[in-house]
C-alpha positions as CSV (number, residue, x, y, z in Angstrom):
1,X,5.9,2.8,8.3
2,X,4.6,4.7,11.4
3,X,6.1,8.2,9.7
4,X,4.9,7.5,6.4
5,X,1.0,6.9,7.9
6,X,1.4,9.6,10.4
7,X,0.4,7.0,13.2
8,X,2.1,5.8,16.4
9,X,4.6,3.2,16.0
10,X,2.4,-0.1,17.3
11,X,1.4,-3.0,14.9
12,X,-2.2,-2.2,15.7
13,X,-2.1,1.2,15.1
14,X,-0.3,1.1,11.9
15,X,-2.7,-2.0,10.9
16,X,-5.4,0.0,11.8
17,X,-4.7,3.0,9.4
18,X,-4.0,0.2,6.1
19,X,-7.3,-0.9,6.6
20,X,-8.2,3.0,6.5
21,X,-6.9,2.9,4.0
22,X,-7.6,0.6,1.7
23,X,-5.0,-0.8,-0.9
24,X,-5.3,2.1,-3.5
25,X,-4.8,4.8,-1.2
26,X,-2.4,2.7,0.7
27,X,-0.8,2.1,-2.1
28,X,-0.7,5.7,-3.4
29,X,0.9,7.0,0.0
30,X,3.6,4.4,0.2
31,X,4.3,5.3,-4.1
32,X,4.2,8.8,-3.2
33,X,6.6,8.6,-0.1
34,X,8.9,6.8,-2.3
35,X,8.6,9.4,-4.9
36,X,7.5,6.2,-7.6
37,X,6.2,7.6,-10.3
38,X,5.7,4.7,-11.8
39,X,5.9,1.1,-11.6
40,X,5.8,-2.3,-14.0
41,X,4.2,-5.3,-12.5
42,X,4.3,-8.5,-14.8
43,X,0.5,-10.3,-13.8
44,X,0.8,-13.3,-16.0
45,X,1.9,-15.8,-12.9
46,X,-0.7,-17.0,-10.7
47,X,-3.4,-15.2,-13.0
48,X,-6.7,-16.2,-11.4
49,X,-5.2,-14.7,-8.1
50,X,-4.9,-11.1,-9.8
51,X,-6.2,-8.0,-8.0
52,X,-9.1,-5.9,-9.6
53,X,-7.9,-2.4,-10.8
């Protein structure tokens, strides 16, 4: 997780840079170094706990 953020490899630094971030571009990077180019995610369970896009 260290490589893909290009931080050192210590919980707080790596938490540090997610909260950078933030969970698009987090997301995005972690896609990207992956090479995802898509993805399906099925948000019918747990509904009033779904994320705002």
């Amino acid at each position: 997780m260290a490589d893909l953020l290009n931080c050192e490899p210590q919980e707080s630094e790596i938490l540090a840079k997610r909260d950078k971030l933030g969970l698009e571009n987090l997301t995005k990077t972690c896609f990207n170094g992956a090479n995802l180019e898509s993805i399906l995610l099925d948000n019918g369970f747990l509904p009033e706990q779904i994320l705002p896009w």
